[in-house]
C-alpha positions, 0 to 999 in steps of 0.5 A: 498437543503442545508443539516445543518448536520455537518461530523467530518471526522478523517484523511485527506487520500485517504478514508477521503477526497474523502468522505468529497469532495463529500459531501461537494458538496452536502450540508454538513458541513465538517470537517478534523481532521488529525494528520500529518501536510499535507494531504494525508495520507500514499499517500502524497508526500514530498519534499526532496533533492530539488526533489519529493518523495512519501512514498512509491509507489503509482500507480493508476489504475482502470476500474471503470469509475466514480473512474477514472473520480474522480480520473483523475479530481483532478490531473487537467490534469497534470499526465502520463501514465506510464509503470510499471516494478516491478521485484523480487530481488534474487541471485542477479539476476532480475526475473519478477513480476508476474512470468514469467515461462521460466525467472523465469525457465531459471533464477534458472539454469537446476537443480532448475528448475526441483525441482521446477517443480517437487515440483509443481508437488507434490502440485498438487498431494498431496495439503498442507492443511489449510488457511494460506498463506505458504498452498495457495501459495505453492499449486499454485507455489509448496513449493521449489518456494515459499520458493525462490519467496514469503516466504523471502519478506512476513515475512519481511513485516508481522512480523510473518511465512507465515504459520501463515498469513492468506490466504486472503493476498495471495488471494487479492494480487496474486489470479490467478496466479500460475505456470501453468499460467505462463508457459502457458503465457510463451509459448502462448503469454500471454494466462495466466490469468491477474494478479489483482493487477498487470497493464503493464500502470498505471496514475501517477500525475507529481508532485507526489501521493500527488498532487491529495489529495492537490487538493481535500483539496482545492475544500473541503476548498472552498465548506466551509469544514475545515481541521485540520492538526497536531491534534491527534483524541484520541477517539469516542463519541457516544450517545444512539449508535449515533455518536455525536462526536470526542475527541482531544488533542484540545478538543472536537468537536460535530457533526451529523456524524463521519467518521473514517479512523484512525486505526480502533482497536484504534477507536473502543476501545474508543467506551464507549457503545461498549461491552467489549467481542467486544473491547476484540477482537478488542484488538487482532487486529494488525498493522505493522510499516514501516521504509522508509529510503530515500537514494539519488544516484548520478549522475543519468545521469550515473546511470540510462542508457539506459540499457535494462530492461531486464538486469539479473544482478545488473548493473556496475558502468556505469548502476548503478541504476535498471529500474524498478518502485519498485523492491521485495527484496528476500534476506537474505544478506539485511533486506529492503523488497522493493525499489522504484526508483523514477527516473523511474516515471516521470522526473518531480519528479527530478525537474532538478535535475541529482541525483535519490532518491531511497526509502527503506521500512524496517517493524517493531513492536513496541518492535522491536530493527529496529523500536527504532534505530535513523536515523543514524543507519537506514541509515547505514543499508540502505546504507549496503543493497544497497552496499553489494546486489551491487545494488548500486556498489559503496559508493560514488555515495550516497550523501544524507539520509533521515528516516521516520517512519510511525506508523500502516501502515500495517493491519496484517492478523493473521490467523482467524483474519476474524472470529473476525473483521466480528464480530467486524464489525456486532456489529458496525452496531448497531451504527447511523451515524457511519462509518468506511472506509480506510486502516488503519479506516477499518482493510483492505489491501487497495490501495489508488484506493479502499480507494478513492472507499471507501470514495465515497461510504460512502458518497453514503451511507450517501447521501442515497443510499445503499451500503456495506462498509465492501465488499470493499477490495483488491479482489473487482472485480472493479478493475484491468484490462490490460491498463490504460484509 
């Protein structure tokens, strides 16, 4: 039976269009307010140096049969299984992701080894306190490796100590790992407990992330749903604590339902009818930008040789570009975080072309000198990191450069940053019609898996099945197993 309520959803993500897809099958009236010019979100794809990239890595994986299914549909059969790499960038030498506790051992040299063993040790006996992610991690790993493995990489990407980031992050992103497990897996053949956010095999699309969330936007459009693209959301409406619609810089529009996946402190503070102690908070929450800088190396057919994976060291001119899908950047000499190759996807990202794309990430605030540089800039640093780390051993290999900078991608998790959003989340709970899903639209360090889990199940929930929308993050035990499906 057709349903005559009309649902304003605020951004065209993986949150966003998922929910709009499902209920625009389902009788709805769907509209898309997104402020970018193509959808996706922060999952898109674009095309550059006549090749495909994505803004950053994105893989998909999940054990959730009706997820995958959803997922799977929307690439119409044209995706890849493919084998991930992801390894930790230090001294110069290629350690595994997770650890594996005889590379990582071996890799420090003899006396290292043993401080860090022996720190461990120390962890064990006498436990940091406390709920910050330098006190978990430390107590899994020992100070000394986490000083080395975790400790440079995190404050690049947050902005703010380890001690001074919540434990939920640690929690979500590396829960049962620590270097018992792996140096038991080590020695037993993997006996050591499966990391959660971590797959040996994921699904890829050949064309790119962003071909999954283009194909969802067609089925949405021909179900009768509208997509607004290049149109900035400036606010809530709501009536008697009942979402009635939006606020734009084209106007407003009304409507029965909103769904929001814009960045959740800015929604809630244009909530009028919301207390002023709950905006107080709200207002405390913070976000962090990221500064992708695009660099295209060339030739490829050079530099991505048959080297081993296992190779120890930034290769020589011969192998010039490392294998893995992404690799964590642990080092002082650079200010990148994490670079993607894009190469190492799928070959139909090069569209022929012999070059390889690698992507840089670089996090900054708004009052940060990094995030107010021009591109120019931003690509000479690019360029030094890669050359000064030797990743890249030589400066004519680099044809091309190309910034981007996204605005509130990151969530940051202060410590005690819990204690508020619950808060902040019971009183949104006073409102009808009113839902809140995503990354960014929630306050959670989401995948794309679990913001597409999400947009379904705010659809569920408004098609009338019961559900809780704030449960869903990083540590929801759907998620990861071994092999994709």
């Amino acid at each position: 039976m057709r349903q005559n309520k009309k649902v304003l959803i605020i951004g065209a993500g993986p949150a966003g269009l998922s929910a709009a897809r499902v209920l625009s099958e389902n009788g709805y009236s769907v509209e898309i307010f997104e402020l970018d010019s193509q959808v996706g979100g922060m999952s898109k794809s674009i095309e550059l140096f006549s090749q495909i990239v994505d803004i950053g890595p994105h893989r998909f994986f999940s054990k959730d049969t009706r997820l995958n299914d959803f997922w799977h549909i929307h690439t119409n059969g044209e995706y890849e299984k493919v084998s991930r790499l992801t390894r930790i960038f230090y001294n110069r030498k290629f350690f595994y992701y997770p650890l594996r506790g005889f590379d990582a051992l071996f890799k420090l040299g003899f006396v290292e080894s043993t401080l860090c063993v022996l720190s461990y040790i120390k962890a064990k006996i006498s436990p940091f306190k406390g709920d910050s992610f330098e006190s978990w991690v430390a107590n899994a790993f020992g100070y000394r490796l986490y000083s080395i493995f975790f400790k440079s990489y995190t404050e690049k990407l947050w902005g703010i100590k380890c001690s001074e980031l919540d434990s939920d992050f640690a929690a979500q992103r590396i829960k049962g790992l620590n270097l018992y497990e792996a140096i038991k897996s080590a020695f037993f053949g993997g006996g050591g407990k499966k990391h959660k956010t971590l797959v040996d095999e994921f699904s890829y699309p050949k064309k790119g992330c962003g071909v999954v969330y283009e194909n969802m936007k067609q089925e949405i459009i021909k179900r009768g749903g509208v997509v607004h693209c290049g149109v900035e959301v400036l606010g809530i409406k709501t009536q008697s604590k009942k979402a009635v619609g939006i606020h734009t810089n084209k106007g407003e529009f009304s409507g029965d339902i909103v769904i929001s996946t814009a960045p959740f402190r800015d929604m809630v503070l244009s909530l009028e009818e919301l207390d002023s102690s709950v905006k107080e908070m709200a207002g405390r929450l913070k976000f962090r930008n990221t500064i992708l800088v695009y660099v295209e190396v060339g030739d490829s057919r050079i530099s991505l040789s048959n080297s081993s994976p296992q190779a120890e060291s930034p290769q020589t001119k011969e192998t010039q570009l490392f294998k893995d899908n992404w690799i964590y950047v642990h080092s002082k000499d650079t200010q990148t975080g994490r670079i993607t190759n894009f190469a190492n996807w799928t070959k139909d990202l090069q569209c022929g072309q012999d070059s390889a794309i690698l992507c840089l990430e670089y996090w900054a605030n708004d009052d940060e000198a990094l995030w107010n540089l021009d591109d120019n800039a931003l690509s000479e640093i690019a360029k030094r990191d890669l050359l000064e780390s030797k990743l890249v051993a030589d400066s004519s290999l680099i044809k091309n450069t190309s910034v981007l900078k996204i605005h509130k991608s990151y969530p940051v998790y202060e410590r005690g940053y819990k204690d508020n959003l619950h808060k902040i989340y019971k009183a949104l709970d006073s409102f009808k019609d009113l839902y809140f899903i995503g990354r960014n639209g929630s306050f959670k360090y989401n995948n794309q898996d679990h913001s597409i889990l999400m947009g379904l199940m705010c659809a569920d929930k408004i098609l009338g099945r019961e559900c809780d929308l704030w449960h869903i993050n990083t540590d929801y035990d759907y998620q990861e197993g071994g092999k994709s499906e």
